[in-house]
KEKE-3310 file (N, C-alpha, C; in steps of 0.2 Angstrom, whole numbers, plus 5000, padded with zeros to 4 digits):
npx = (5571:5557:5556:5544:5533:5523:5503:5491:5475:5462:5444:5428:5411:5399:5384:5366:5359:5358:5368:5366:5364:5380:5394:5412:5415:5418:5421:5418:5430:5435:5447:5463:5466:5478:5492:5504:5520:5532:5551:5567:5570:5564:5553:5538:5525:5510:5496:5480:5482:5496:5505:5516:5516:5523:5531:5523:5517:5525:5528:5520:5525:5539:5533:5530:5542:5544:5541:5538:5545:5551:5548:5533:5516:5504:5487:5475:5469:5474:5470:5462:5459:5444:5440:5432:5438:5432:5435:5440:5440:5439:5449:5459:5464:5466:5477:5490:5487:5481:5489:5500:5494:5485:5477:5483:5481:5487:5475:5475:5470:5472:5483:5492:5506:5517:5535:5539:5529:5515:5500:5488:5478:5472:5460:5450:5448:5461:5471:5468:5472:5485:5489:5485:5498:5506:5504:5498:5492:5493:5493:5499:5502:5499:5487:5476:5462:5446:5439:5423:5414:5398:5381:5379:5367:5369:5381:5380:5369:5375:5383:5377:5372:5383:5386:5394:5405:5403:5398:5410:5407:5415:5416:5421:5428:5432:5445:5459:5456:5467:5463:5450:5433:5424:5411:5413:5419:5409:5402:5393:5384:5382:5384:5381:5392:5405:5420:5421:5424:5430:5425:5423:5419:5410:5409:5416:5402:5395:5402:5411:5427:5437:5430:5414:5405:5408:5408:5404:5407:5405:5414:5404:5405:5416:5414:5410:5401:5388:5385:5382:5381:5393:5395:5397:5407:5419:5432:5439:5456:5457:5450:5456:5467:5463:5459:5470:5476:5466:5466:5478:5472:5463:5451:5445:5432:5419:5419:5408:5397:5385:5381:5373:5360:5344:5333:5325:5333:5323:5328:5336:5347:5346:5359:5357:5362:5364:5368:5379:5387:5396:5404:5418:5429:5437:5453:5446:5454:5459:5450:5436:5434:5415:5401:5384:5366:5357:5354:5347:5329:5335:5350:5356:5367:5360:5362:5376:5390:5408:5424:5434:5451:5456:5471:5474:5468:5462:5456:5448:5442:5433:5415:5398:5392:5384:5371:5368:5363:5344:5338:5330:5330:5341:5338:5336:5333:5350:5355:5365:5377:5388:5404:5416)
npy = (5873:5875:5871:5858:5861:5860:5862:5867:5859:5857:5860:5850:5855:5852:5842:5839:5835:5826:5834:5838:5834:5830:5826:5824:5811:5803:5790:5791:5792:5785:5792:5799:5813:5818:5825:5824:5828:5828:5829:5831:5817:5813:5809:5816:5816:5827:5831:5839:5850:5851:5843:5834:5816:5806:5799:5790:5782:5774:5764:5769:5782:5775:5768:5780:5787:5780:5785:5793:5805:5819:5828:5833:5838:5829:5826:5819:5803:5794:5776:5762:5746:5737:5720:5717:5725:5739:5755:5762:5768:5768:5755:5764:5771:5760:5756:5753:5744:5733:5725:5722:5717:5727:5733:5744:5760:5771:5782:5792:5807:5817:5830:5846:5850:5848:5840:5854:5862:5871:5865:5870:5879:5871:5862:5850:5840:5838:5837:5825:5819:5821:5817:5801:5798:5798:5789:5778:5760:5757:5745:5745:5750:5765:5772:5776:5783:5776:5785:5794:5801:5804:5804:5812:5803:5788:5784:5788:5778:5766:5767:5768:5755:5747:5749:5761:5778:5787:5801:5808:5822:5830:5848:5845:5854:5862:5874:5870:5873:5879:5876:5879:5881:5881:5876:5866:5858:5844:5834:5818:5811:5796:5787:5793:5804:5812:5822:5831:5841:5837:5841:5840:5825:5815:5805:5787:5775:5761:5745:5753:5759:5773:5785:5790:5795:5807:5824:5833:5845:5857:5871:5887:5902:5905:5903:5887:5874:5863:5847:5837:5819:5806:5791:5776:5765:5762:5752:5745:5746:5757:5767:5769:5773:5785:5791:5797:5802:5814:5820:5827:5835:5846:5858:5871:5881:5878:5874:5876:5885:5886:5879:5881:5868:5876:5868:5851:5839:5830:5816:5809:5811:5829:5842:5851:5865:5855:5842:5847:5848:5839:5835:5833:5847:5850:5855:5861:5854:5841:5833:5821:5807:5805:5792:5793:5793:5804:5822:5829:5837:5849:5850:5841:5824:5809:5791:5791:5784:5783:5782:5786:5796:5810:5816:5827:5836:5852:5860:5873:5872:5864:5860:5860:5848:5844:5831:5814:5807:5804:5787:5785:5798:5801:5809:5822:5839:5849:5855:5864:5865:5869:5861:5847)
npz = (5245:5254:5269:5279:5290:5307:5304:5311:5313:5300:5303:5307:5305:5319:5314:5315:5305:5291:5277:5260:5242:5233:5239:5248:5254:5272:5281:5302:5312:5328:5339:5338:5333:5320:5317:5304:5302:5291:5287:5279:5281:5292:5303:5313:5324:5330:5341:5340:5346:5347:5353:5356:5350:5345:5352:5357:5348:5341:5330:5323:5317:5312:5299:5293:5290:5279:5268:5252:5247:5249:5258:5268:5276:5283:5287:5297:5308:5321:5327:5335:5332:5332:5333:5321:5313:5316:5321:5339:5352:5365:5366:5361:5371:5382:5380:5385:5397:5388:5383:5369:5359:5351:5338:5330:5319:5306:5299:5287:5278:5273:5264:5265:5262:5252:5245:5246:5244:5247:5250:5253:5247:5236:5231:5238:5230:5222:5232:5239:5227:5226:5239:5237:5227:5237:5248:5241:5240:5254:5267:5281:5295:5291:5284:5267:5269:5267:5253:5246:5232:5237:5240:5254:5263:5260:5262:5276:5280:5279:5288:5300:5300:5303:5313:5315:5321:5312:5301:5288:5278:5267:5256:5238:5232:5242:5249:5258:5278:5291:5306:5306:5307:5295:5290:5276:5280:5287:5299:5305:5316:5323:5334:5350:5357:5366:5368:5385:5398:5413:5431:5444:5457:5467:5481:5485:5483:5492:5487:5481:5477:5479:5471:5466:5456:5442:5437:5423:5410:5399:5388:5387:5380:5387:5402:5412:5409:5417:5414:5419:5430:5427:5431:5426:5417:5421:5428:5443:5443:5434:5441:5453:5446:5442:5450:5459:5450:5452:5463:5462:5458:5464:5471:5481:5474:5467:5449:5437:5432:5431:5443:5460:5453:5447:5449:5452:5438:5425:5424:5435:5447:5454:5453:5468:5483:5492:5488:5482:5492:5497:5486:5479:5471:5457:5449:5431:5420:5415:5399:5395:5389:5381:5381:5376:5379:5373:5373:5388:5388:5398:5395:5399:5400:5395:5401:5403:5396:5404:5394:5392:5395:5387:5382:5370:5369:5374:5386:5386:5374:5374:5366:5368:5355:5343:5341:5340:5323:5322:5317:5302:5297:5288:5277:5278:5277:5278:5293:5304:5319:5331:5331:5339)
capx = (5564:5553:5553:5537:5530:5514:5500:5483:5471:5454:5439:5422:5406:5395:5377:5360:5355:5361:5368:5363:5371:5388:5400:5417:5411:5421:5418:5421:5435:5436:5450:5466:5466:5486:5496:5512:5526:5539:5556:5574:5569:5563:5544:5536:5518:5506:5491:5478:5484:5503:5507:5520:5514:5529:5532:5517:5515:5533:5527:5517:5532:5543:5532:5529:5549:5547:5534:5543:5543:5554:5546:5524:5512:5498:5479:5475:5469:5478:5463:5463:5456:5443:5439:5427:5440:5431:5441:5437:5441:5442:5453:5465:5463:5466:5483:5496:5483:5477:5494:5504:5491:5479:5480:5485:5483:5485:5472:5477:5463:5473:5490:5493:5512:5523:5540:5542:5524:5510:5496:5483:5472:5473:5453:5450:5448:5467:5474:5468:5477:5494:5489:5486:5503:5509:5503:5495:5490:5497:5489:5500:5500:5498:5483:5474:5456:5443:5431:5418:5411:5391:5377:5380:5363:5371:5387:5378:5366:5381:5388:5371:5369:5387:5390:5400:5403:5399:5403:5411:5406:5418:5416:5425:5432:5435:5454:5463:5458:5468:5459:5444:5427:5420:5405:5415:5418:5402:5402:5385:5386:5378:5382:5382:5401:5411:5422:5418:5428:5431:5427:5422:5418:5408:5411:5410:5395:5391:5408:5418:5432:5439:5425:5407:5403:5413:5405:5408:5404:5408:5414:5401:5408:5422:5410:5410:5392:5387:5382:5379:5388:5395:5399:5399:5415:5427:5435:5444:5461:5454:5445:5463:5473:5460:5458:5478:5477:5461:5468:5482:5469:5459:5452:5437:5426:5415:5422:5404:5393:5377:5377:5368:5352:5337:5327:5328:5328:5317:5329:5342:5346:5349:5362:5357:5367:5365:5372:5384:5391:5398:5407:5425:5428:5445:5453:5444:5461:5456:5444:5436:5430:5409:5398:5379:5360:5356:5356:5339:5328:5336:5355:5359:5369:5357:5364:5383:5397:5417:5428:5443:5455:5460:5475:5474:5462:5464:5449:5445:5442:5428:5410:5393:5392:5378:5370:5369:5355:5341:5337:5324:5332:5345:5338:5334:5339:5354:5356:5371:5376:5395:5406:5421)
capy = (5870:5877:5866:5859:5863:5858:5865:5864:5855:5858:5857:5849:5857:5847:5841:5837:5831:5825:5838:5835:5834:5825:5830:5816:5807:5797:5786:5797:5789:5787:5790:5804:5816:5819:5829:5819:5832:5823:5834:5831:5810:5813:5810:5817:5815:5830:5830:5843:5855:5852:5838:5829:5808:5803:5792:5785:5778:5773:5758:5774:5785:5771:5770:5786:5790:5775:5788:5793:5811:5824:5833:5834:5837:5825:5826:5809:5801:5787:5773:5755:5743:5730:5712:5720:5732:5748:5760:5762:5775:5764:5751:5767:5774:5756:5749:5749:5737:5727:5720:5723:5715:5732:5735:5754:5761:5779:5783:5798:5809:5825:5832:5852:5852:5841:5842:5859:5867:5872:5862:5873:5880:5867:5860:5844:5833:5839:5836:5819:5815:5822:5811:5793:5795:5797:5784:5771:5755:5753:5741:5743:5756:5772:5769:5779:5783:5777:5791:5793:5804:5802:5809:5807:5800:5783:5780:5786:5772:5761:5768:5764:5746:5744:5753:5767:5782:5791:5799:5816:5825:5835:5849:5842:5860:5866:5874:5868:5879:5878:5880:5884:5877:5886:5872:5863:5849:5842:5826:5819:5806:5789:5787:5801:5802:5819:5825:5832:5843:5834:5847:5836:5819:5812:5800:5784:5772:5753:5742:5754:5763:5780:5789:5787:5799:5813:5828:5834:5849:5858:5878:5892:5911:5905:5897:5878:5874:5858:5843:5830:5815:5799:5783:5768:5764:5763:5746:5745:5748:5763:5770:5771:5776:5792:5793:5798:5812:5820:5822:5833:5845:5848:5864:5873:5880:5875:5876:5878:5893:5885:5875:5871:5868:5878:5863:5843:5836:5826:5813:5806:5817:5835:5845:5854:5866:5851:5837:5849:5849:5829:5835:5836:5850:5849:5862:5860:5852:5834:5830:5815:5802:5802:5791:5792:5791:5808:5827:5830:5846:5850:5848:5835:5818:5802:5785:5792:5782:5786:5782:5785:5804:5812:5821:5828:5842:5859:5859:5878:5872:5858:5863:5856:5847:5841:5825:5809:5808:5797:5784:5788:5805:5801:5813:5828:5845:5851:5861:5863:5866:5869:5856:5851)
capz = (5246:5260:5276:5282:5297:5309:5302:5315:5307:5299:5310:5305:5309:5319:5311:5318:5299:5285:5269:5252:5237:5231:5244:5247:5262:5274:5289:5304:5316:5335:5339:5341:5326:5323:5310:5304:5300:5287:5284:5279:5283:5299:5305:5320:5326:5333:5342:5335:5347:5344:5359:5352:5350:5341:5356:5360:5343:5338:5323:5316:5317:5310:5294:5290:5289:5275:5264:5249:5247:5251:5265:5269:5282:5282:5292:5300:5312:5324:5328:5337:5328:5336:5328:5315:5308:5318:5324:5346:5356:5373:5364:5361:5380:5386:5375:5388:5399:5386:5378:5363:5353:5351:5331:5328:5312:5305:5295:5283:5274:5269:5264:5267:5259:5250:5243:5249:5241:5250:5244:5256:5241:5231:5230:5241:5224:5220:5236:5237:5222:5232:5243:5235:5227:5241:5252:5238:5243:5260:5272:5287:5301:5288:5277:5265:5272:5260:5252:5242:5231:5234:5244:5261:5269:5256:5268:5283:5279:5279:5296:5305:5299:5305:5321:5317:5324:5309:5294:5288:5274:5264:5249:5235:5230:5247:5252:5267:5283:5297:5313:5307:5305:5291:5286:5271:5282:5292:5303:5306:5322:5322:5341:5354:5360:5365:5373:5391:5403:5420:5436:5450:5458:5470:5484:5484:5489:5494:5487:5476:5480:5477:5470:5463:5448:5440:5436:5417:5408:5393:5388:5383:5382:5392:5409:5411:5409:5420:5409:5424:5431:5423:5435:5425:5413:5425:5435:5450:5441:5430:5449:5456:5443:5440:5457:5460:5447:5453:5470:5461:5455:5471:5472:5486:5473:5462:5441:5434:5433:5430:5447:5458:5448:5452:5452:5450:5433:5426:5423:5436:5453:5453:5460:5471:5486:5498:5483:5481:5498:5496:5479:5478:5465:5453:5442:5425:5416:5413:5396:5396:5381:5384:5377:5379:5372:5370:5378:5390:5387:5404:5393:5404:5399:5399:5402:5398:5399:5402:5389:5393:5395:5380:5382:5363:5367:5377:5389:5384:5368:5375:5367:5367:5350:5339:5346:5335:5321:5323:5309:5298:5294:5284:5270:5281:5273:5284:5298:5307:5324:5329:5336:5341)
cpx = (5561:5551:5547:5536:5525:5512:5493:5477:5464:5449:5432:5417:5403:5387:5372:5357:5362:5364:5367:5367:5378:5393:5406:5417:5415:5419:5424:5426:5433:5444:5455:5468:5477:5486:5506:5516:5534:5545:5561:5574:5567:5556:5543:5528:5514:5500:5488:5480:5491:5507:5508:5516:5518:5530:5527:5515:5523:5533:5524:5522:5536:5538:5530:5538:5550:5542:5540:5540:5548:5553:5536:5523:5505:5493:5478:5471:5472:5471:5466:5459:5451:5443:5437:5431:5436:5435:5436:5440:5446:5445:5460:5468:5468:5473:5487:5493:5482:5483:5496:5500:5485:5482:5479:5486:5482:5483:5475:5470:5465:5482:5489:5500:5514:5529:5541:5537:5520:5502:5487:5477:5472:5465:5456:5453:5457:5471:5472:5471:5483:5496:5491:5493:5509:5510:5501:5491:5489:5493:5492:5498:5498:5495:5481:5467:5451:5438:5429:5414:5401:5388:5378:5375:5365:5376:5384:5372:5369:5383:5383:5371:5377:5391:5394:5399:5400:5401:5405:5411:5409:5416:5422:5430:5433:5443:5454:5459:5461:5464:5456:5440:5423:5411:5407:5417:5412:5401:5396:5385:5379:5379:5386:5388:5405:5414:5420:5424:5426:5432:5425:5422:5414:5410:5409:5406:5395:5400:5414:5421:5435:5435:5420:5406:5408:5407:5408:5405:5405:5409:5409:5402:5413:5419:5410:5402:5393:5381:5379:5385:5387:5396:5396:5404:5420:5427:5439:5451:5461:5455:5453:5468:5469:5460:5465:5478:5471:5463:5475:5480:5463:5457:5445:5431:5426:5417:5415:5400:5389:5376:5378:5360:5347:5333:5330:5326:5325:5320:5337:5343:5349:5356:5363:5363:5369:5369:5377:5390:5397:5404:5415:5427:5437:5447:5449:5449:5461:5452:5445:5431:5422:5404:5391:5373:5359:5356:5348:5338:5332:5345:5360:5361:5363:5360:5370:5388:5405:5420:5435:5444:5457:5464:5477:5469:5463:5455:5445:5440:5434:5422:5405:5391:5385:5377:5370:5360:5351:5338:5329:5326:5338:5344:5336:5337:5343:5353:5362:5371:5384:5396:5415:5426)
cpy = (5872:5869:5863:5858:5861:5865:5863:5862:5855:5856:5856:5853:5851:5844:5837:5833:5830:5829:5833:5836:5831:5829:5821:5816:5802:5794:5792:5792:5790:5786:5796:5805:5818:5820:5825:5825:5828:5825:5831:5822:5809:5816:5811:5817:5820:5827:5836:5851:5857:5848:5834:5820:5805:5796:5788:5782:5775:5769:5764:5776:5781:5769:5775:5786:5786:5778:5790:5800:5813:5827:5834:5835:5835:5824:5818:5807:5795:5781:5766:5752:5738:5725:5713:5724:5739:5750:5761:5762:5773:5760:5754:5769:5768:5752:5747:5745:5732:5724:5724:5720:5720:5732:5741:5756:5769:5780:5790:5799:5816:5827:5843:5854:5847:5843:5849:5864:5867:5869:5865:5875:5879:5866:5852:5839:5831:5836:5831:5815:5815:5814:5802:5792:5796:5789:5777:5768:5751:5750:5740:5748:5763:5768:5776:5779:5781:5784:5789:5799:5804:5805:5805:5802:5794:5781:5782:5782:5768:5759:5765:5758:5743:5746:5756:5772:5787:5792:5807:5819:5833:5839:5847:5847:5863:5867:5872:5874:5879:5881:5881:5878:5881:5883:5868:5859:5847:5836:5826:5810:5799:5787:5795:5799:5809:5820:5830:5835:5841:5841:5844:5830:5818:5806:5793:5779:5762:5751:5748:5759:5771:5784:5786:5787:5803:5815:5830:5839:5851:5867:5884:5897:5911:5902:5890:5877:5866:5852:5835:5826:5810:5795:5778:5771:5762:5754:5748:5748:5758:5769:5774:5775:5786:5797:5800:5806:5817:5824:5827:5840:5846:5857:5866:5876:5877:5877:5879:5882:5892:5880:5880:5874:5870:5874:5856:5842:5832:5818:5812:5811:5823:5837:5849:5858:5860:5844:5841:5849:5841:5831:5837:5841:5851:5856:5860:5859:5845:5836:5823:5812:5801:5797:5790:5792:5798:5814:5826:5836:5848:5852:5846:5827:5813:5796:5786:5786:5783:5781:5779:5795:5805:5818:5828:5834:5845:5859:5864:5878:5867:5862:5858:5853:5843:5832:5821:5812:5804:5792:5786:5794:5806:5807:5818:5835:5846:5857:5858:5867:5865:5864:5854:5846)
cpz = (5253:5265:5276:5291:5301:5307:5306:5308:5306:5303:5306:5309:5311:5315:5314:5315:5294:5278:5266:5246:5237:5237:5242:5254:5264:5280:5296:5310:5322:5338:5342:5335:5327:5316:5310:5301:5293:5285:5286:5281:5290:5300:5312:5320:5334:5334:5336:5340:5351:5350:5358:5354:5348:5348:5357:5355:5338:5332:5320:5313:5311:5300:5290:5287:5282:5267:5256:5245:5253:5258:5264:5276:5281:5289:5292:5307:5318:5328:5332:5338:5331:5328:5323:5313:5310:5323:5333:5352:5365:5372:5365:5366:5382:5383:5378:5391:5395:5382:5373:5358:5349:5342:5329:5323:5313:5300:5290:5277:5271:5269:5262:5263:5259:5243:5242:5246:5246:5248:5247:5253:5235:5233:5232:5235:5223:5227:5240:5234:5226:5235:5244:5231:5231:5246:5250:5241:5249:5265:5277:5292:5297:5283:5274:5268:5267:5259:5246:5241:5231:5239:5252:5264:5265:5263:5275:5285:5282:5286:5299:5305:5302:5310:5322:5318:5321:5302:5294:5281:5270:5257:5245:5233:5233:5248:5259:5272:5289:5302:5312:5306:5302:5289:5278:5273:5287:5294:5305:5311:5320:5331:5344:5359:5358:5370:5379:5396:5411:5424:5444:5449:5464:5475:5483:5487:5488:5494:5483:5479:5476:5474:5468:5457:5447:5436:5429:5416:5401:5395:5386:5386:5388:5400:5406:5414:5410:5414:5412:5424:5427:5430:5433:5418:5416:5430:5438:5449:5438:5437:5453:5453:5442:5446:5460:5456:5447:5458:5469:5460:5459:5471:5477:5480:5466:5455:5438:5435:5433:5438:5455:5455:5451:5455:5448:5442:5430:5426:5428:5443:5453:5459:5463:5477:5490:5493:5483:5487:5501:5489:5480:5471:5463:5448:5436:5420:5413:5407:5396:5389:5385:5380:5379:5376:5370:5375:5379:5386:5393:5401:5398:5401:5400:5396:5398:5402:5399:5398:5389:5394:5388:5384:5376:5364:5373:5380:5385:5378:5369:5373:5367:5358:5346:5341:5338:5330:5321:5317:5308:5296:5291:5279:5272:5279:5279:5288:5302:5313:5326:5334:5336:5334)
residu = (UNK:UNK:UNK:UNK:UNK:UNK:UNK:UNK:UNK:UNK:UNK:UNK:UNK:UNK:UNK:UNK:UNK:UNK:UNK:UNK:UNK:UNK:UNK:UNK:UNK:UNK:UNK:UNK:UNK:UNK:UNK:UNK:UNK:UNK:UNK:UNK:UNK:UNK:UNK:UNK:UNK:UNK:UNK:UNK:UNK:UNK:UNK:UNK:UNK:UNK:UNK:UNK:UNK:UNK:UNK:UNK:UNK:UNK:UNK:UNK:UNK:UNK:UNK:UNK:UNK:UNK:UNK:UNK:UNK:UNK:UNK:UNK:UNK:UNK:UNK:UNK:UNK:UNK:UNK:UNK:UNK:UNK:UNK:UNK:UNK:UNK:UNK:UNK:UNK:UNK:UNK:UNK:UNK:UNK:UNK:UNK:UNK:UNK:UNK:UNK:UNK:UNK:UNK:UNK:UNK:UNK:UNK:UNK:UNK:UNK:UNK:UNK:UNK:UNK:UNK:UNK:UNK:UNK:UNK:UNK:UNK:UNK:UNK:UNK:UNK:UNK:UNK:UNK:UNK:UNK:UNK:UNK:UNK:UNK:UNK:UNK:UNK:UNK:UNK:UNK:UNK:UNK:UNK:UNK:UNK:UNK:UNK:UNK:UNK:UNK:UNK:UNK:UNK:UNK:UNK:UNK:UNK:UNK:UNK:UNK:UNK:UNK:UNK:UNK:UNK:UNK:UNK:UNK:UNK:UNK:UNK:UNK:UNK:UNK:UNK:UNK:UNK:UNK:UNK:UNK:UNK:UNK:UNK:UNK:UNK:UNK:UNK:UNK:UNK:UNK:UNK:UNK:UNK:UNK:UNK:UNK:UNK:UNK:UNK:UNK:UNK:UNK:UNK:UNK:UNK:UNK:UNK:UNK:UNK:UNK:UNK:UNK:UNK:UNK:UNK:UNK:UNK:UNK:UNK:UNK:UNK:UNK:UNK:UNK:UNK:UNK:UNK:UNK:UNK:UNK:UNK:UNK:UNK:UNK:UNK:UNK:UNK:UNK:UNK:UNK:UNK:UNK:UNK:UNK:UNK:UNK:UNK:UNK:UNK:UNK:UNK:UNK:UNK:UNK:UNK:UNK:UNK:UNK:UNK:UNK:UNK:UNK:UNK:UNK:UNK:UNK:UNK:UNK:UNK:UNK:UNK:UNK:UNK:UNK:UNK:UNK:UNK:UNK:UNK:UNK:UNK:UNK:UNK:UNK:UNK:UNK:UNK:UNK:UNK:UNK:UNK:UNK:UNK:UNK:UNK:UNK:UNK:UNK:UNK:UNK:UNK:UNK:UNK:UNK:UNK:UNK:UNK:UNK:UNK:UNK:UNK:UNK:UNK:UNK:UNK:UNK:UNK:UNK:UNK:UNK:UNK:UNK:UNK:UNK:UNK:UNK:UNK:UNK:UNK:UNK:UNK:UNK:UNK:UNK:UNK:UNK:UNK:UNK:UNK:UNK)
# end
């Protein structure tokens, strides 16, 4: 019986608008996407770029091992649940703080191999059936993700009226593709929330301590393109704890290639040579969780807030993604725009 292995894990395109047509549509998570490995009675838990979590989620871990099946590898995400049953990102960031009572579930929405087949170019519809006799009806820490056969702007109706981050739209008769983002998966945002390469910070001003702002960016053609700063999300605990690991990745120059800014932008203060001159600048090894209202024409954050770090993503990999879409266009033909 062929082993099973981690297998990196399909990648969504991003989307500006809505597809059309029946696709299988599901709510899109906030969360840490993870690849569960299941072989010889023994479960491990990857990120999506192969940095083991087995420990960091041990009640997961512990029900997976209870799946019943030979050997798999199953696409997932790991989420922390608020009062309302949505899944929330800064809940997930904040679990060692906030107690033992955070509710951690592992969504599951795809299986790749089981009992020692490859179930790769098998057609979504079929490798969902895998799935549900795998996983069933389970309602503790390992669930089944719901989906839905139907046109997406229906569930991304649903999303909107109830505050979530989104939805993701798959072709029904799509094969697996590891690593790739071919356009047979498409996530269509309800709030603007991405990941962010950390390259600086700022000092800080009036009562707060240890810094002000952090400087974010993201990757194009391999440069770190300036996205603006963030300083709110952060308390005093947070302020220090980030504080500590920024001051390990200290560096003289500057990470990104677009600054400083020709000119001010319309929205918030530029960074010019003389702003720059105050900036503590860091290796580019941090990402950060951002959440914000939308990109300027200027492609600058407005009104972002921090998150939290994600250590599940490889900065180089960090790109600028399709921003959220605004209501009333649920039914807009598609266009796409890549992401991450």
């Amino acid at each position: 019986m062929t082993p099973a292995r981690f297998i990196a894990p399909m990648k969504a395109l991003g989307s500006s608008q809505i597809p059309t047509g029946i696709w299988q549509c599901e709510v899109k998570f906030d969360g840490y996407r993870a690849v569960a490995v299941l072989d010889g009675g023994n479960a491990e838990l990857w990120s999506r770029n192969r940095k083991p979590l087995s420990a960091d989620f041990p009640e997961v871990v512990a029900e997976l091992g209870g799946l019943r099946c030979r050997n798999a590898v199953i696409d997932g995400e790991i989420v922390a649940l608020d009062g309302a049953g949505r899944s929330r990102f800064q809940l997930l960031q904040n679990r060692g703080r906030a107690g033992d009572g955070t509710d951690i579930v592992y969504y599951v929405f795809d299986i790749m191999h089981l009992d020692g087949e490859s179930l790769k170019e098998l057609p979504l519809r079929e490798r969902r059936k895998k799935l549900v006799s795998v996983i069933g009806k389970r309602r503790g820490r390992v669930r089944l993700s719901p989906a839905f056969e139907v046109e997406p702007s229906e569930l991304f109706a649903a999303a909107q009226k109830n505050g979530l981050e989104g939805v993701v739209a798959k072709r029904p008769d799509s094969a697996y593709e590891p690593d790739r983002r071919s356009g047979a998966w498409v996530k269509c945002k309800v709030l603007a929330e991405q990941e962010l390469v950390v390259g600086g910070f700022t000092p800080p001003q009036r009562s707060r301590q240890n810094f002000g702002a952090i400087l974010v960016g993201y990757f194009e053609q391999k440069k770190l393109i300036y996205a603006g700063k963030v300083g709110t999300g952060f308390d005093a605990a947070l302020l220090n704890e980030l504080h500590a690991r920024f001051m390990r990745l200290r560096r003289q120059k500057c990470p990104f290639a677009d600054l400083p800014q020709a000119r001010k932008p319309r929205f918030g203060k530029g960074m010019g040579p003389a702003e720059m001159k105050s900036v503590t600048w860091l290796r580019p090894s941090l990402v950060a969780q951002i959440r914000f209202a939308e990109w300027t024409d200027e492609g600058l954050l407005r009104q972002p807030v921090f998150l939290g770090l994600r250590d599940d993503k490889a900065p180089k990999s960090v790109r600028r993604e399709a921003g959220p879409i605004p209501k009333g266009r649920s039914k807009a033909k598609r266009k796409t725009a890549a992401g991450a």
